[in-house]
C-alpha positions in Angstrom: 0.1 41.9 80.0 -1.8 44.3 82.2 -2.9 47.6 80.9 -3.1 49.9 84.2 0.9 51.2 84.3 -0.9 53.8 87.4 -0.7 51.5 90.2 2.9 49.1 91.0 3.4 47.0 88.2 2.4 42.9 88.9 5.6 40.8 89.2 5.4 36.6 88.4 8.0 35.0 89.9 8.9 31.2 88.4 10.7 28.7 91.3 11.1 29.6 95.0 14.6 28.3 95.3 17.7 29.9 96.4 17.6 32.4 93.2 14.1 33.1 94.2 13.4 33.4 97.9 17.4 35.3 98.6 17.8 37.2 95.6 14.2 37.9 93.2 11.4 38.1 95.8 13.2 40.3 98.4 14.2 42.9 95.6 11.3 43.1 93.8 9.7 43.5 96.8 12.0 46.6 97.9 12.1 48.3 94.7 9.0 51.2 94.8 6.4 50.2 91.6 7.0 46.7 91.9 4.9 44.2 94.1 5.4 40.1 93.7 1.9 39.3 92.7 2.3 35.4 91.7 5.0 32.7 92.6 5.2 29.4 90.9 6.4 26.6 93.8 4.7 23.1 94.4 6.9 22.4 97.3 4.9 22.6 100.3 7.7 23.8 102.3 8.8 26.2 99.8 4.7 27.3 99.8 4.5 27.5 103.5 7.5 30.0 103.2 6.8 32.2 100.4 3.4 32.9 102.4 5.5 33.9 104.8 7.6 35.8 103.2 5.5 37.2 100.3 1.7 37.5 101.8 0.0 39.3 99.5 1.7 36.7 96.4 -0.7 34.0 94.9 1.2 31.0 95.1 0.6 28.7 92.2 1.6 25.3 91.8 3.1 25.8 88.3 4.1 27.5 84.7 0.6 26.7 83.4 -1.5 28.4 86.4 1.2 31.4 86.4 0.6 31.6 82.5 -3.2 31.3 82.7 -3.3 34.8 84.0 -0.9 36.4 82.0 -3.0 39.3 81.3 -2.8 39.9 85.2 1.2 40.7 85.3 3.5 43.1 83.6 6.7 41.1 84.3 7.5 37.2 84.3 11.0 36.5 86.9 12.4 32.9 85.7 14.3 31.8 88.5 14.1 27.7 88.0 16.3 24.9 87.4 18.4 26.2 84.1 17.0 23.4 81.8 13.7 25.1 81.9 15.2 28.6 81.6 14.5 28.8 77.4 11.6 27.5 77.0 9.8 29.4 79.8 10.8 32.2 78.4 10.1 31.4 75.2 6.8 30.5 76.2 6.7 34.2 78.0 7.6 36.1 75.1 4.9 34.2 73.0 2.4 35.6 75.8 4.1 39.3 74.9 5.2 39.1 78.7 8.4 41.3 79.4 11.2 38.4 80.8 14.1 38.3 83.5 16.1 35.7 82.9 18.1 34.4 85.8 22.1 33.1 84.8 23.2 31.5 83.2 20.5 32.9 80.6 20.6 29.5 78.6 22.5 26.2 78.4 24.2 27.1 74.9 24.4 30.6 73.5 22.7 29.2 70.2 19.5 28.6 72.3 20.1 31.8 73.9 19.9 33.4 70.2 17.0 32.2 69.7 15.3 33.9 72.5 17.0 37.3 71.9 15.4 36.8 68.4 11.7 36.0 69.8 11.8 38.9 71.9 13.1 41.3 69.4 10.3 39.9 66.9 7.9 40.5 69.7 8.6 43.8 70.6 9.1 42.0 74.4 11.3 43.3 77.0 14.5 40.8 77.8 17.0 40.9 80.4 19.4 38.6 82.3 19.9 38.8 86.3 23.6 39.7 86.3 23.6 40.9 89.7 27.1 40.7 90.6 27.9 44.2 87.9 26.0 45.2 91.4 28.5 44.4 93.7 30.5 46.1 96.1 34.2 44.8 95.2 33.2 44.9 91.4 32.0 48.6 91.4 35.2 49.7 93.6 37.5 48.2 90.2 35.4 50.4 87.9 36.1 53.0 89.7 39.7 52.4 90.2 40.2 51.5 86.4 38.0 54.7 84.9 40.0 57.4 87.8 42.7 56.1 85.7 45.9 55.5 88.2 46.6 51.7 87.2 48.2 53.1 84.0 47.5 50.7 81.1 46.1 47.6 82.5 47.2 44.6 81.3 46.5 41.9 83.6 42.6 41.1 85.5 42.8 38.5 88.2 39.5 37.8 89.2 38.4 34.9 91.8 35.4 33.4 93.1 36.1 30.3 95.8 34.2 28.6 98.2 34.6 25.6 100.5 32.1 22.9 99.5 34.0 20.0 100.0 31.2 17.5 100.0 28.8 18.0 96.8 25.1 18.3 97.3 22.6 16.6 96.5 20.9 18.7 93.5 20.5 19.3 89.6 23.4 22.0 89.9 25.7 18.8 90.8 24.1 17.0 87.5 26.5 15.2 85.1 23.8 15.9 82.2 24.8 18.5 79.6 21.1 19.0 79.5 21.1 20.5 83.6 24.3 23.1 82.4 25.5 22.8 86.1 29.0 22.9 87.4 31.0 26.0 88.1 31.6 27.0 84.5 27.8 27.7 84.3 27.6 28.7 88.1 30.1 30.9 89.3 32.0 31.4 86.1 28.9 33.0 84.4 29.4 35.9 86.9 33.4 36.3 86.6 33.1 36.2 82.4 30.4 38.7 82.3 32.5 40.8 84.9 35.8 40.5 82.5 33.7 41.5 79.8 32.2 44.3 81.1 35.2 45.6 82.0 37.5 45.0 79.1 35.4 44.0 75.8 35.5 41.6 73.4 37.8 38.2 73.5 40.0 36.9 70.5 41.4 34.0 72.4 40.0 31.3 75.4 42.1 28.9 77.4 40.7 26.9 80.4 41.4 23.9 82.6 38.2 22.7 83.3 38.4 20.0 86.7 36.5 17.5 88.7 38.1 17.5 92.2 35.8 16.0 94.5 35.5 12.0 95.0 32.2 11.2 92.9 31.2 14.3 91.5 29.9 14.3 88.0 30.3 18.0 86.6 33.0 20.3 86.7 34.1 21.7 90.8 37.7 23.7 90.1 37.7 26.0 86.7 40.5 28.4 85.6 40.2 30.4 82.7 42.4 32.7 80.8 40.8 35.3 78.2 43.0 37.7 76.0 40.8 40.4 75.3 40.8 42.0 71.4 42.3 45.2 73.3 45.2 43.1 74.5 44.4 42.9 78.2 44.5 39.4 80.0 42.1 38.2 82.6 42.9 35.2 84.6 39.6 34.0 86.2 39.6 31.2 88.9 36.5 29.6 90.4 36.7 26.4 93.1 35.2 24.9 95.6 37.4 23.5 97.5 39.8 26.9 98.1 39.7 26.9 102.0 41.8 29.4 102.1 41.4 33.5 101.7 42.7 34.7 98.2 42.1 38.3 96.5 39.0 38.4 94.9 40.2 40.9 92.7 43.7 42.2 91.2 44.6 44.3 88.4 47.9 44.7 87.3 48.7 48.1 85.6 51.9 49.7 84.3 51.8 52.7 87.2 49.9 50.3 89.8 48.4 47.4 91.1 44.9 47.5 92.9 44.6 44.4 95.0 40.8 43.6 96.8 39.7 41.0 99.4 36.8 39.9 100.2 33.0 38.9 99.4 30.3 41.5 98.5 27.4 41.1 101.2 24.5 41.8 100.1 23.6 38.1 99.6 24.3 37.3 103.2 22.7 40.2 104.3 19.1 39.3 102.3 19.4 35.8 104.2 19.8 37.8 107.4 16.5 40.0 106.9 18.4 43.2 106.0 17.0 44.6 103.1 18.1 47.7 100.6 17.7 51.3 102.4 18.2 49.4 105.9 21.2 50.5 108.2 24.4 49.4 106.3 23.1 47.4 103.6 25.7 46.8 101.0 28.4 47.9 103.0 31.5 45.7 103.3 33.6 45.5 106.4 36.5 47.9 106.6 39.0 45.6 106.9 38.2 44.4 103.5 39.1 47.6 101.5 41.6 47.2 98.7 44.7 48.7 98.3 46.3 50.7 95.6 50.1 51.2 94.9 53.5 49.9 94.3 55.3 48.0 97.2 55.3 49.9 100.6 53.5 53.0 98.8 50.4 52.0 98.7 46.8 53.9 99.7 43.5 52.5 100.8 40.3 52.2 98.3 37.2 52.7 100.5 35.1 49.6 99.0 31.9 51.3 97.1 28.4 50.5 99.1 26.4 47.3 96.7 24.0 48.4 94.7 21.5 45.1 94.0 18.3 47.3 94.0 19.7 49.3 90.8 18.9 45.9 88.7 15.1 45.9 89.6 14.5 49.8 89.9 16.0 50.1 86.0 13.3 47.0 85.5 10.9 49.3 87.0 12.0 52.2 84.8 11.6 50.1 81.6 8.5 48.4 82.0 7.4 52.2 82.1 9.1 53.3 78.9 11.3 55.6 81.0 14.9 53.8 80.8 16.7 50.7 79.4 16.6 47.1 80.6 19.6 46.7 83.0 21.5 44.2 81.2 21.6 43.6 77.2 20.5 39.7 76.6 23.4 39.8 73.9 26.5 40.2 76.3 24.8 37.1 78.1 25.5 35.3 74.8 28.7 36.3 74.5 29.9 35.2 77.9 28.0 32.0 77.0 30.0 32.3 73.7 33.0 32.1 76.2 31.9 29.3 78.5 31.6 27.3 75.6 34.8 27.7 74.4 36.3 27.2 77.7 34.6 23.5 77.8 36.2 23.0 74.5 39.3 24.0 75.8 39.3 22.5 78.9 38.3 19.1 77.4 40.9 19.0 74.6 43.4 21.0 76.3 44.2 23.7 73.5 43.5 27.5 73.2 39.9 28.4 71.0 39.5 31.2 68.8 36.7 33.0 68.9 35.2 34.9 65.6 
């Protein structure tokens, strides 16, 4: 790992997909102290465009010329198919190099154990890219749920849709167990953390797991029901083929409900060019501000502004031994914990205990 903490700390950033070139690159390169100094990509359109995009980047064809100057970075970004996602890391902790993990953090929560363990006996720095604690709809229902006016909560309905009626052509869509693709490990890796975060532990899992779409080989339509050890429910839905608008969030409360619509932004915004600290980034439309009340009484929630860049100026903060990693590698095992059961559960049609 390099020595010299004086100048911006040396960021190496594995894949130049989606997870990569919208999401990693553009942060890292907004957040002050970091600079993307290496990115793994052997697609010559993909390397045509992170020169573009990332001039003063080495592009390297792969893991091995990345790794070869290991002692040239302070921070390894894995952002590839999520096969590869454990043993890159592994092979990043072994170097001593601090690791973001993008989600889902592994394909079982037993291999994700075992990286949590190399790091910890490494002294290494670990963290997952849970960027959606970062959103704009998810910090408005923290800050609903801690001013307190829901009452006792009891019910979290949480959805993430999309209309993909035709499936593409890629490893996400993979029928191999191997790949972990399909929603469960997509989309439902971001609405189980979220539950989590906001209500703790789970005693119980029940989920109807689906294939919807004409050919498709991995799961396209998920429901899931958690009853948290504190007694509160969530109901989490994720589908792509909901072609209708449906509340992203609502939480039911003994004094109120608090119902919100709409996406966050931020990841539209990145693949328009607007980055954090321009005009109105992470700002959702008016219109889309939730409401709190019972029946006619009800009051708008002005929707809080996303917050994306917090995730890599925290990174920025511990590579520096001034703050904490942004996201504890063992919740990412427990919501792993969860998507496991739910597979269980969906494939045998019963409700799973968990320890």
């Amino acid at each position: 790992m390099a020595t010299d903490r004086t100048g911006d700390l040396r960021v190496g950033i594995l894949g130049y997909g989606t997870g990569a070139r919208v999401f990693h690159a553009p942060l890292v390169a907004a957040t002050p102290g970091l600079v993307p100094a290496a990115i793994v990509t052997s697609s010559p359109e993909r390397v045509t465009q992170a020169r573009t995009d990332h001039p003063g980047a080495e592009i390297v064809p792969d893991a091995d010329a990345l790794f070869a100057g290991a002692a040239e970075l302070d921070l390894v970004v894995i952002s590839t198919p999520n096969r590869t996602h454990v043993p890159l890391a592994l092979r990043a902790i072994e170097l001593g190099l601090p690791v973001v993990v993008d989600k889902p953090f592994a394909p079982t929560a037993a291999e994700a154990v075992q990286v949590v363990a190399a790091a910890r006996a490494k002294g290494v720095g670990l963290t997952v890219f849970q960027n959606r604690r970062f959103d704009s709809d998810f910090l408005t229902v923290r800050k609903v749920l801690d001013a307190g006016r829901l009452g006792n909560v009891y019910r979290f309905e949480s959805r993430y849709d999309r209309w993909v009626p035709k499936p593409k052509e890629n490893w996400r869509e993979s029928g191999d167990p191997a790949e972990a693709g399909g929603l469960l490990y997509d989309l439902g890796a971001h609405i189980v953390d979220q539950a989590l975060q906001l209500f703790g532990p789970v005693a119980t899992v029940y989920a109807e797991v689906d294939r919807r779409r004409a050919g498709v080989s991995v799961d396209d339509d998920v429901f899931i029901a958690l009853h948290h050890v504190n007694g509160v429910r969530s109901h989490l839905w994720a589908s792509v083929l909901a072609g209708t608008r449906n509340p992203r969030f609502r939480v039911l409360g003994d004094r109120a409900t608090f119902t919100k619509y709409g996406l966050d932004v931020q990841e539209p915004q990145i693949k328009e060019g607007i980055r954090p600290g321009d005009n109105g980034w992470g700002v959702e439309p008016a219109s889309d501000a939730g409401v709190l009340g019972v029946g006619d009484d009800v009051q708008t929630v002005p929707t809080e502004v996303g917050r994306y860049q917090d995730f890599y100026a925290q990174i920025q903060k511990a590579l520096r031994g001034t703050g904490p990693f942004p996201v504890d590698p063992v919740s990412a095992v427990d919501a792993l914990r969860i998507i496991e059961a739910a597979q269980h559960s969906g494939a045998e049609g019963r409700v799973v205990e968990l320890d």
